[in-house]
C-alpha positions as CSV (number, residue, x, y, z in Angstrom):
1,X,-101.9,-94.3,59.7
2,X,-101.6,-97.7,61.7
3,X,-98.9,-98.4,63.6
4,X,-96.5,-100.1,62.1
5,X,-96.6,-97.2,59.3
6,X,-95.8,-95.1,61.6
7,X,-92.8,-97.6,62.6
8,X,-91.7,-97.5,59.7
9,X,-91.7,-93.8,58.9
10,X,-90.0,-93.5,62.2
11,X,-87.1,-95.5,61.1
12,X,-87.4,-94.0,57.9
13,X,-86.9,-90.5,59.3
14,X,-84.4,-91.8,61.8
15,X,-82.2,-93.3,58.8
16,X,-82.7,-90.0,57.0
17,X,-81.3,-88.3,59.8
18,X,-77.9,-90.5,60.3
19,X,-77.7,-89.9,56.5
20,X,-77.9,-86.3,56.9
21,X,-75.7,-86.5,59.6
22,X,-73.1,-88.4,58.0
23,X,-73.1,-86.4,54.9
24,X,-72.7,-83.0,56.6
25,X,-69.7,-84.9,59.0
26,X,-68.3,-86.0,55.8
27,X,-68.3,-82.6,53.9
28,X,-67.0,-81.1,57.1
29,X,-64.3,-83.5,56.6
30,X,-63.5,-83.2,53.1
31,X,-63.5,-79.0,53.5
32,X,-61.0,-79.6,56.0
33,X,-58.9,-81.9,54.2
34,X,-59.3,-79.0,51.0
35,X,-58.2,-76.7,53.2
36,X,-55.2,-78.9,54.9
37,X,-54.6,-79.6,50.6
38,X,-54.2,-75.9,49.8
39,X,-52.3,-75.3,52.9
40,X,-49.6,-77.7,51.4
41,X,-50.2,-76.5,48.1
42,X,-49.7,-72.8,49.0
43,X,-47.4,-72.5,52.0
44,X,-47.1,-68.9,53.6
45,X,-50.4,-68.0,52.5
46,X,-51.5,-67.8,55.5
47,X,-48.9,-65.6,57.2
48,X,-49.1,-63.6,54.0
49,X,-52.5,-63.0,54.7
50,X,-51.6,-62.3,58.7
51,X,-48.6,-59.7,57.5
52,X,-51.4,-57.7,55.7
53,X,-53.8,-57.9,58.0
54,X,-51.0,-56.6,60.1
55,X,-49.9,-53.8,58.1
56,X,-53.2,-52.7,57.1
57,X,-53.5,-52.4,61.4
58,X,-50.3,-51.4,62.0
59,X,-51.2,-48.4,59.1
60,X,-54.4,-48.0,61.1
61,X,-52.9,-46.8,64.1
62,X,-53.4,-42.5,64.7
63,X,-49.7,-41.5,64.5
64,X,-49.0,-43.3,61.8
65,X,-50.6,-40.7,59.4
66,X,-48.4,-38.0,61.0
67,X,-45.3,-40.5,59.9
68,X,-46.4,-40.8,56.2
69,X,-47.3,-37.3,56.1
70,X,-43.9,-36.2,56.8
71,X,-42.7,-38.5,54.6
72,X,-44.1,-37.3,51.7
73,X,-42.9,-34.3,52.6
74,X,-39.7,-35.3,52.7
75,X,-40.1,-36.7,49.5
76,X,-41.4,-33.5,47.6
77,X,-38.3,-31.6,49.1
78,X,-35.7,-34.4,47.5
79,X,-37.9,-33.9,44.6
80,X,-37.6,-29.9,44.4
81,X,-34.1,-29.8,44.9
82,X,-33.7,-32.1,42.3
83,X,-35.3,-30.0,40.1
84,X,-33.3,-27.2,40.9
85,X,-29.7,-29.0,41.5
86,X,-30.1,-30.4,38.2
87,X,-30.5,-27.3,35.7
88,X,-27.8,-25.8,37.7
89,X,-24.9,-29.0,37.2
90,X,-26.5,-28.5,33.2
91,X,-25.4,-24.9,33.5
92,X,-22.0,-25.8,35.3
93,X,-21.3,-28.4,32.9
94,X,-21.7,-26.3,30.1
95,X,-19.4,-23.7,31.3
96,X,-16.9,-26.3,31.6
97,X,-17.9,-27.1,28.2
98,X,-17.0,-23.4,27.1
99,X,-14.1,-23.1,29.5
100,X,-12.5,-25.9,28.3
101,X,-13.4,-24.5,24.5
102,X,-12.4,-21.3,25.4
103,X,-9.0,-23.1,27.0
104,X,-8.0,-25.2,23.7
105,X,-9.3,-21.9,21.5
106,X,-6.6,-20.0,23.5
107,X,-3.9,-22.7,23.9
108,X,-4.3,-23.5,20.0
109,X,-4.0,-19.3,19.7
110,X,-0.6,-19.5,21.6
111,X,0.5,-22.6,19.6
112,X,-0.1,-20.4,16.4
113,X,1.7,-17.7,17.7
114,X,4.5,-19.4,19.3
115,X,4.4,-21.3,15.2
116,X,4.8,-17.8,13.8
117,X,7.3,-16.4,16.2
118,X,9.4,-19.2,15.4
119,X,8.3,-19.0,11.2
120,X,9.9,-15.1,11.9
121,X,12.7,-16.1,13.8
122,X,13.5,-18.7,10.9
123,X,12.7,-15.8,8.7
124,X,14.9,-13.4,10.8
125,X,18.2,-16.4,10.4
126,X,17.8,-16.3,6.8
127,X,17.5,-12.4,5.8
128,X,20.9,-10.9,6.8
129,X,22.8,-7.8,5.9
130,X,25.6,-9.1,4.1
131,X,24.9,-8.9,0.0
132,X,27.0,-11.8,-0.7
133,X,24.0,-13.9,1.2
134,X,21.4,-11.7,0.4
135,X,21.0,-13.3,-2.9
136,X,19.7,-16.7,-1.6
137,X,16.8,-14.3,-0.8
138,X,14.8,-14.0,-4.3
139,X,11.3,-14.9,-4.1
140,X,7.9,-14.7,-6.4
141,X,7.5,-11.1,-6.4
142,X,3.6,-9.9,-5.1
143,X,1.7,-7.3,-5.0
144,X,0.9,-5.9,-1.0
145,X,-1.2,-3.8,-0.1
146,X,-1.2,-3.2,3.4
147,X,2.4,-2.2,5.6
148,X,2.9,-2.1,9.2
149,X,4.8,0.0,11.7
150,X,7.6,2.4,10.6
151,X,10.5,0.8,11.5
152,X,12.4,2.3,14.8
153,X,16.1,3.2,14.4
154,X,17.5,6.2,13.6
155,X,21.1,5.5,12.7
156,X,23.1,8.4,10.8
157,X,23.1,11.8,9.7
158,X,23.6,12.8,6.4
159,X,23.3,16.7,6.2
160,X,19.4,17.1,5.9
161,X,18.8,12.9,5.7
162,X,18.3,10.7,8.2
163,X,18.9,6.7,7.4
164,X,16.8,4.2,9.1
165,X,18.1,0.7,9.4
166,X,15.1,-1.4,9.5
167,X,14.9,-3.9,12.4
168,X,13.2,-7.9,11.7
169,X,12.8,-8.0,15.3
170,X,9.8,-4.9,15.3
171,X,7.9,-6.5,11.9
172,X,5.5,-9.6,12.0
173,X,4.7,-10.6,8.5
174,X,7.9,-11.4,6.7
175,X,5.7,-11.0,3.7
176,X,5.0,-7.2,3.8
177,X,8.1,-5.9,5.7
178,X,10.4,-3.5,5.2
179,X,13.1,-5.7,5.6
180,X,12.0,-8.0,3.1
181,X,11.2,-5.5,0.5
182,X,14.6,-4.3,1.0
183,X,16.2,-8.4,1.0
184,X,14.0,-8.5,-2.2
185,X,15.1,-5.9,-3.8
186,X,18.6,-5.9,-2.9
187,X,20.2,-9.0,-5.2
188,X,18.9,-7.1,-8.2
189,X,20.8,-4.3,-7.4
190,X,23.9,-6.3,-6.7
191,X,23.6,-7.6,-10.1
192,X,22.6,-4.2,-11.3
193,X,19.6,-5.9,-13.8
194,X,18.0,-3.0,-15.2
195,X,14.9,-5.0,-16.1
196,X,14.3,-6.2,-13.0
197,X,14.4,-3.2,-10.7
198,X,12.2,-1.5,-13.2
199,X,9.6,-3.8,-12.1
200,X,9.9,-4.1,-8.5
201,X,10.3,-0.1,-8.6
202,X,6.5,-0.1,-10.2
203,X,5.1,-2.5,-7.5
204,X,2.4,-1.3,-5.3
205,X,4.5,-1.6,-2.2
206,X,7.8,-0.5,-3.3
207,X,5.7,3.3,-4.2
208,X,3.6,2.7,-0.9
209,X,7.1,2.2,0.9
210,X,8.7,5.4,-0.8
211,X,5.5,7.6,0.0
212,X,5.9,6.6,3.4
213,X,9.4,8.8,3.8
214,X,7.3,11.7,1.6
215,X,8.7,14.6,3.3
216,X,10.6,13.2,6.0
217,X,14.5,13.9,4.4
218,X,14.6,10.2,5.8
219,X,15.5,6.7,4.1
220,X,14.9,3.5,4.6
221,X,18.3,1.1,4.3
222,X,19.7,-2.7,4.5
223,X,23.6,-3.3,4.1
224,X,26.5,-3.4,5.9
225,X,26.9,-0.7,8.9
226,X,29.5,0.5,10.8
227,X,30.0,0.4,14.9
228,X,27.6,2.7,15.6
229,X,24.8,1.0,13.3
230,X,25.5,3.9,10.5
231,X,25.5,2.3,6.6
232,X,29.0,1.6,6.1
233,X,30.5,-0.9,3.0
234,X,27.7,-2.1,0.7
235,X,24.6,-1.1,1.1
236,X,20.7,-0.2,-0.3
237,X,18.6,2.8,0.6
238,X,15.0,3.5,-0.6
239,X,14.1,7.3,-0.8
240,X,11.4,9.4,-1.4
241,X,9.6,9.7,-4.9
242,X,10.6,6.4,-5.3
243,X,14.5,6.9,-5.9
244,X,16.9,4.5,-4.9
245,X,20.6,4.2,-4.1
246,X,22.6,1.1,-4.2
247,X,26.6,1.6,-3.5
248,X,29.3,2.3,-1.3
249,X,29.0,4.3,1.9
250,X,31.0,5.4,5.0
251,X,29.4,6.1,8.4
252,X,26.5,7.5,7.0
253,X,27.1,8.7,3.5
254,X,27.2,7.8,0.0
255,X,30.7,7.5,-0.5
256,X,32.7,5.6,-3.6
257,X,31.0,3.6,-6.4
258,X,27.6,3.3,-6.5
259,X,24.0,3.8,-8.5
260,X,21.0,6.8,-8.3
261,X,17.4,5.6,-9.4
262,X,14.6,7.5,-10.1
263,X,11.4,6.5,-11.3
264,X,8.5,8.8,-12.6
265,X,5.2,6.9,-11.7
266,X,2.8,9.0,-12.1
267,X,4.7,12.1,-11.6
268,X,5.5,15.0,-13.1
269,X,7.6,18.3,-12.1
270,X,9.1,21.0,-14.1
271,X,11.5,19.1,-16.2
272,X,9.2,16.2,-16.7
273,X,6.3,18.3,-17.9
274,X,5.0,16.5,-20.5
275,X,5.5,12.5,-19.1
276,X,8.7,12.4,-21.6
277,X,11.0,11.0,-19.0
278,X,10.0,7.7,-17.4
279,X,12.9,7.4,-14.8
280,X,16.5,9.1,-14.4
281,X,19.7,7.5,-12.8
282,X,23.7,8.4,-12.3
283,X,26.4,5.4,-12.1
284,X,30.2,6.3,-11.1
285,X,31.8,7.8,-8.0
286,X,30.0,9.4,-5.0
287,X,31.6,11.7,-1.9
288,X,30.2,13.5,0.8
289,X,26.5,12.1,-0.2
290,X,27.0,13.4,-3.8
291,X,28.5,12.9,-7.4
292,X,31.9,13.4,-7.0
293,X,34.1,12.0,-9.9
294,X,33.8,10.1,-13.1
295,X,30.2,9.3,-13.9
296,X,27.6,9.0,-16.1
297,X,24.2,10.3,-15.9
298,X,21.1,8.6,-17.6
299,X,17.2,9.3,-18.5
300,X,14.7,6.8,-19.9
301,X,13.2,8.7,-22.6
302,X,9.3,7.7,-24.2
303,X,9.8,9.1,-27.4
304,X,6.4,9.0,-27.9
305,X,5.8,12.4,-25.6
306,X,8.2,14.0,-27.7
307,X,7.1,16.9,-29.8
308,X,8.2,16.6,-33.8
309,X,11.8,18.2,-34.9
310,X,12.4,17.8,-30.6
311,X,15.7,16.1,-29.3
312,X,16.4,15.5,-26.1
313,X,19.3,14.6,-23.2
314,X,19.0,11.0,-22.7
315,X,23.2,10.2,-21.4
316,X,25.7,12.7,-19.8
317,X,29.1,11.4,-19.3
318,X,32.2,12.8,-17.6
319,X,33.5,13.9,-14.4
320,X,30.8,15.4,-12.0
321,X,31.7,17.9,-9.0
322,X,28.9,18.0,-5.7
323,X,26.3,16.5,-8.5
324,X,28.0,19.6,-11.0
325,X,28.8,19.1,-14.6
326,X,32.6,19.9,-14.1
327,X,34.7,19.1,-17.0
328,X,34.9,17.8,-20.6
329,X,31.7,16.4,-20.9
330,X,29.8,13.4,-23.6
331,X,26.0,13.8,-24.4
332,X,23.8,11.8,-26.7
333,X,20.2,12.6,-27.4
334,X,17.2,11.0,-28.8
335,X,14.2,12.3,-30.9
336,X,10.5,11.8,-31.2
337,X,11.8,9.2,-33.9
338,X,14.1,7.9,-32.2
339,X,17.2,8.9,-33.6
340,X,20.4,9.4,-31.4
341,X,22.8,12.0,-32.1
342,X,26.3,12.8,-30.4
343,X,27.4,16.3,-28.6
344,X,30.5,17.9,-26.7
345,X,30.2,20.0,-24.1
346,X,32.6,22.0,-21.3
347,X,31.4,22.6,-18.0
348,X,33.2,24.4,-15.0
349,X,31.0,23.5,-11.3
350,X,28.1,24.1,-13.3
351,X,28.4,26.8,-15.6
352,X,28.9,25.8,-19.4
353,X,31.1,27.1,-22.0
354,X,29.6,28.3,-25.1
355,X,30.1,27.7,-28.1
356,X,28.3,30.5,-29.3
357,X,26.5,33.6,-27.6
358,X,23.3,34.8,-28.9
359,X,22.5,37.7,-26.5
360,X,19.8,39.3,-28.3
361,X,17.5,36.5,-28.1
362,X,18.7,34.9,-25.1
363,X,19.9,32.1,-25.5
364,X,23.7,30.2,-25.5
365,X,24.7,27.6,-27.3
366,X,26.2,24.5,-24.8
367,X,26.1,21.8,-26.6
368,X,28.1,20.9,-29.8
369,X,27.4,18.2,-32.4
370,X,29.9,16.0,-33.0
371,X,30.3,15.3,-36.2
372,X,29.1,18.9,-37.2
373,X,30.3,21.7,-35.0
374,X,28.0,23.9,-37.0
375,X,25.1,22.5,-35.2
376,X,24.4,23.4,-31.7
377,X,22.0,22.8,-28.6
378,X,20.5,25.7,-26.8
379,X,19.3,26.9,-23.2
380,X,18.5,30.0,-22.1
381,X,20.9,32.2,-20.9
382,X,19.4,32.7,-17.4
383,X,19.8,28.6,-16.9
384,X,23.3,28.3,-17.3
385,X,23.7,27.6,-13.9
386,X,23.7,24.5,-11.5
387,X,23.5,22.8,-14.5
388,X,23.8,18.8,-13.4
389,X,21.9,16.2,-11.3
390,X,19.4,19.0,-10.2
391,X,17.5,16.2,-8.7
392,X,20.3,15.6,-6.2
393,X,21.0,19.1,-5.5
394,X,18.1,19.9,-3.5
């Protein structure tokens, strides 16, 4: 290569060089104005970039482990008692739950109660003793099954019988009581309707009532009573063997006008052997507990029990002495067709006058027909005795 070639390629290269130069100054230039551009663009980044770096040195440094180790810690103990608080405040809150139940279960239990204290006290204001009220007291007659306590006061002493006025205040349900059976019952009576007491007589707790006193020589009673609580004025009694007495009485006893009831449910004895009586009653005058006076004495008769050519007493009338036949004396009877037929018939405490004697064969005749004298009615000879309301004798 001559010379001036290698001029030439010297300037060449030398050219090349400033080129190279300028381009590399120029894209040192334009990454710094990129970089000045993103700065704007993206302010903070930088210090962003410097608070990591930070952290990630200030982490680095040997205690901090101990300081995140205790914290997580601390954290898995907040997290265990949460677990265990929680199922406990579940538990708490559902015995609130249940006390709060159990709270309105037993208020709304005393709101019932206090309900039906106050139905019985309402109950209690509108059942009294006086028989002139007593007859707003009809209701639907039912059939109970069940009874509650015997009722508590003792009030009077008559002979062998002890009458127990029955008290509202020791009953619950107005519906089974004693004290409304006997309000129930007792406007009937007052009105003496036959019908009526029949069926109340045949109700399952009317019997149930009666079989309580079974034995006892007690009654149960409702009227009118004297200062010392004892049945005085107007009153009704319920017995045993379900009999009944409605009437007058003084401090205790059946005394003056009043009515005897007995009914034969399911029962027999030794007058009603064959089921031919269905009930037996007496109507007039009463002293010292028994028939004492004018009166009249009365059996319901099924005619259908009767034996063929058989009559029997169905109505006694005529004055009665300690329950005795005492007196002239009026007697009808019936027979298994039901025909009735008329007698006469003298009695003295008791003890009847015949009208014929028939000694050898034992019997006496008591009874005369009416409208044939010829004919007569017979008992045996050894019976003539205590003849009257045997029933109330006892």
């Amino acid at each position: 290569m001559n010379l001036l070639e290698r001029n030439n390629a010297s300037e060449d290269k030398d050219w090349r060089d400033d080129l190279r130069d300028r381009s590399e100054e120029e894209l040192e230039q334009d990454i710094i104005d990129l970089e000045q551009d993103a700065d704007k663009e993206e302010p903070g980044k930088t210090e962003k970039g410097c608070s990591v770096n930070g952290a990630v040195s200030f982490l680095q440094k040997p205690y901090m482990t101990v300081v995140l180790l205790g914290i997580i810690v601390v954290l898995l103990i907040c997290i265990i008692v949460l677990l265990v608080l929680l199922p406990s405040r579940r538990q708490s809150q559902n015995t609130d739950s249940k006390t709060d139940l159990n709270q309105n279960i037993t208020e709304y239990a005393q709101e019932q109660k206090q309900q039906d204290i106050m139905s019985t006290d309402a109950a209690s204001d509108a059942i009294v003793v006086k028989p002139s009220e007593d007859a707003q007291e009809k209701q639907e007659l039912s059939d109970a099954v069940e009874e509650d306590e015997v009722p508590t006061e003792s009030v009077a002493q008559d002979n062998d019988k002890t009458a127990i006025v029955v008290d509202v205040e020791d009953e619950n349900d107005i519906s089974y009581t004693k004290e409304y059976i006997l309000n129930e019952a007792l406007p009937y009576f007052e009105d003496n309707d036959q019908d009526a007491i029949w069926d109340l007589a045949h109700l399952k707790r009317y019997v149930k009532l009666s079989k309580e006193l079974e034995n006892t020589d007690s009654f149960y009673y409702q009227g009118e009573v004297d200062s010392e609580g004892k049945p005085d004025g107007k009153g009704l009694a319920i017995y045993e063997q379900n009999s009944y007495y409605y009437g007058e009485w003084s401090h205790g006893v059946r005394n003056g006008n009043g009515t005897w009831f007995r009914f034969y449910i399911k029962q027999k004895n030794k007058t009603n052997a064959m089921g031919k009586y269905t009930a037996h009653s007496y109507s007039g005058m009463w002293a010292d507990n028994l028939p004492n006076g004018q009166g009249a004495e009365h059996y319901e008769v099924d005619v259908s029990k009767l034996p063929a050519h058989d009559r029997i007493l169905q109505n006694v009338v005529g004055n009665f002495t300690d329950g005795l036949y005492d007196g002239e004396l009026y007697a009808n009877t019936v027979d298994y067709t039901g025909n009735v037929e008329e007698w006469d018939g003298i009695a003295d405490k008791g003890v009847f006058k015949l009208w014929r004697d028939m000694s050898a064969i034992g019997e006496c005749s008591v009874w005369q027909k009416r409208d044939d004298h010829s004919v007569c009615m017979d008992i045996d000879k050894s019976e003539n005795k205590n003849q009257g309301l045997r029933e109330l004798l006892k």
